[in-house]
N, C-alpha and C positions, 0 to 999 in steps of 0.2 A: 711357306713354312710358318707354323703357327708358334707366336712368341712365349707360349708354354711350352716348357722343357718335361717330358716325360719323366715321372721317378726314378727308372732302373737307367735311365740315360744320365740322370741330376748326379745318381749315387755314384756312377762310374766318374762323373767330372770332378766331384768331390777329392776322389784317390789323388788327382792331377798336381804334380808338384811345378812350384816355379822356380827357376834361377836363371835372375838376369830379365832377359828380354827370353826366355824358354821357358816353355809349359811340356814338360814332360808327363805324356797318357799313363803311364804304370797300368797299364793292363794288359799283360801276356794275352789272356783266356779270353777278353772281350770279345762278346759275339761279333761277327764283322758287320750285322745289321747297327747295334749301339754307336760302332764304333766309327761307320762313315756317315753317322746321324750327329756325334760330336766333330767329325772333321768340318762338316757340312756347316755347324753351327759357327766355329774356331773360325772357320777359313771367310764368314760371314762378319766375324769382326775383326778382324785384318791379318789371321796367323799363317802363317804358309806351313800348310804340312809336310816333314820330312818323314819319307816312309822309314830311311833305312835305322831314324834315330829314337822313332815312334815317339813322338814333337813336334810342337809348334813355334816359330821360331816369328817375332812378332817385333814393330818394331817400337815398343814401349815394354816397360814394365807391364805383364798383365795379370799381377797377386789382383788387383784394385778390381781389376775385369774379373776374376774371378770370383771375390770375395762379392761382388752383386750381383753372380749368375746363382751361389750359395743363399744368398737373403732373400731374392725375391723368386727366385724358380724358372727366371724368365729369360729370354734372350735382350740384351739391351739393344737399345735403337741405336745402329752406327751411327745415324745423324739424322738430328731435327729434320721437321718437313719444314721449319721456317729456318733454317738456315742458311746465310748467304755470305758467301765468299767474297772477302775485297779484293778487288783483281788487285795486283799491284798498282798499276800505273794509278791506281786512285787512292791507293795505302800511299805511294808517293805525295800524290798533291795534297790531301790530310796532311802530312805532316811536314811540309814546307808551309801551311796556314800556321803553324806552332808558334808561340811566342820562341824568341831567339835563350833565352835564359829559363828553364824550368829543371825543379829537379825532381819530383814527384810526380809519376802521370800514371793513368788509371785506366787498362783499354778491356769495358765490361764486359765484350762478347767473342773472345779473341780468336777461337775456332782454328783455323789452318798456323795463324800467328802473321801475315801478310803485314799488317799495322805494326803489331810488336820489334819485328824483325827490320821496318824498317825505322820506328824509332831508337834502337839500340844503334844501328849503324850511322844514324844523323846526328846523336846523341850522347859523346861515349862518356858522359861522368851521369847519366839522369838513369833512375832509379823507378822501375816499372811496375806496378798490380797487375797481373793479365787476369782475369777469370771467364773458365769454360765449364757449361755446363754438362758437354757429353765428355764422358770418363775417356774412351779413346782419344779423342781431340787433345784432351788435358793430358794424359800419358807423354804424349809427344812433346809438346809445348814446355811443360813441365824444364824439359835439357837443354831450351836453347840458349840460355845465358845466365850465370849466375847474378847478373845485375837486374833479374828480373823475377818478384815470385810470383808462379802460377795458383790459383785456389779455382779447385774444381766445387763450384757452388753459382747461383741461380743468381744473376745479379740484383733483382728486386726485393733479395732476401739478403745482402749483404751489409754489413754493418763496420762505416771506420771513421771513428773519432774525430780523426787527422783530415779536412780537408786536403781536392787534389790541386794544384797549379793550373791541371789543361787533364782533361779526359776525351780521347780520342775513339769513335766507334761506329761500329756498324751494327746498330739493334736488329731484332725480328722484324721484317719489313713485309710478312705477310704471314702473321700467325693464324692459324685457322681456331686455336684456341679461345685467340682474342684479339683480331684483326686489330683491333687499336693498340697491342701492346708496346707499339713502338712510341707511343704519345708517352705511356707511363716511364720510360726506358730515360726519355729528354727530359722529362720532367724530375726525377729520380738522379740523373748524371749533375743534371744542373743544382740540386741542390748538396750535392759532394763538393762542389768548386768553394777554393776559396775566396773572398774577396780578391776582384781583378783576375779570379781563375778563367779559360778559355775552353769551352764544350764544342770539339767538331763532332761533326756525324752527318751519318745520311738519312736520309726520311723519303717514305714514299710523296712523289709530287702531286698528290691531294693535298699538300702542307700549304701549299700556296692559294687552295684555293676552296677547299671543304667547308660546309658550311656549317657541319658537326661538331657538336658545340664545346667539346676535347680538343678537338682539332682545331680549331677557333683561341682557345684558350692559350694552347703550345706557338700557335704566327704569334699572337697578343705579346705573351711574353720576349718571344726572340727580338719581336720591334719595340718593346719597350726596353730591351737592354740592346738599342740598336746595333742588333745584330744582322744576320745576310742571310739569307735563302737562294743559291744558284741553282736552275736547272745541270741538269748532267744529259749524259746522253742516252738516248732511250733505250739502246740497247747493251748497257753497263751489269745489268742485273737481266738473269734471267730465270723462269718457273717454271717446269718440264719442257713446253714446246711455244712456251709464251714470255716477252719478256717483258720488266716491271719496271714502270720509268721514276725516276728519282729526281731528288736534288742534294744537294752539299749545303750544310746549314753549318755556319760559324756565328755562334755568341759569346761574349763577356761578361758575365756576371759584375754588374756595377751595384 
């Protein structure tokens, strides 16, 4: 299905009201050709269609999803092609690396919320940033705690005054955009920290040994703020039928 949305299809999603986590179609008279070409689309970004209520029943708020199938004409992408899930058991040991005392932390690519969810339960007085860039992901995330705000925005484009204590994360680890984007991701978190602040994350395990001169630049600094680069295990991350070997990198900004 191609990510243009036809007019007389845009015009009938336009009519589409929402309350709550419901997107109600308001269209009696919809041809049923339109009509199972907006289910098709709805049911493609996470809505379950209820025939008898003639509604999508969705489990975020989706005016947000909405209002960007309205501006751009387009289907949005339910999820990056460089997006990568922390499984838990590795959101766990991230955040057992944590300094024991922070109250401020910052997790740039929060996605499912795996990291988030478990610094709130290890953390119960420390006060969270999450930002996600796909508007679904962010819908969700958004509810999980009020000790926590979400901003659905591009982390490379994010702007905050306030250094963080420890910013916890799992960058793009294989953008096709810009395969190196994860160099600029550490580079970018690391200068958020504030004095004595703490940057985990993961990195593809070319960090340890790439001879590209980004790549070279990001080991340079981690061992000049002797920090750590661990191997993980190779089959931690994976990319359709292949999987991407990593490592866990902990530094200090001194």
């Amino acid at each position: 299905m191609s990510n243009e949305i036809d007019k007389d299809v845009l015009k009938a999603i336009k009519r589409c009201e929402c309350e709550g986590n419901r997107m109600n179609l308001n269209e009696d008279r919809l041809a049923s050709e339109f009509r199972d070409r907006i289910i098709r689309i709805m049911e493609k970004l996470g809505g379950k269609w209820r025939v008898s209520l003639k509604a999508f029943d969705f489990e975020f708020d989706p005016k947000p999803l909405l209002d960007e199938i309205m501006a751009t004409g387009m289907v949005p992408v339910p999820m990056p092609l460089d997006y990568f899930d922390t499984p838990p058991r590795l959101a766990t040991r991230m955040v057992d690396m944590m300094p024991p005392e922070v109250t401020r932390v910052l997790e740039p690519s929060a996605g499912d919320g795996n990291i988030v969810k478990e610094i709130l339960g290890r953390f119960p007085t420390v006060k969270v940033h999450a930002l996600e860039l796909s508007l679904m992901k962010w819908g969700k995330l958004r509810k999980v705690s009020d000790r926590m705000i979400a901003v659905q925005q591009d982390f490379l484009t994010f702007k905050q005054p306030k250094g963080y204590e420890c910013i916890v994360m799992t960058p793009p680890l294989a953008s096709k955009r810009n395969p190196l984007e994860w160099v600029e991701h550490f580079h970018y978190a690391f200068n958020m920290l504030i004095e004595k602040g703490t940057l985990i994350g993961v990195a593809p395990i070319g960090l340890l040994y790439s001879a590209e001169a980004r790549v070279r630049g990001l080991r340079s600094m981690i061992e000049n703020n002797h920090g750590l680069i661990e191997p993980l295990s190779p089959k931690m991350f994976k990319i359709g039928d292949n999987y991407i070997a990593t490592a866990l990198v902990k530094v200090v900004r001194c």
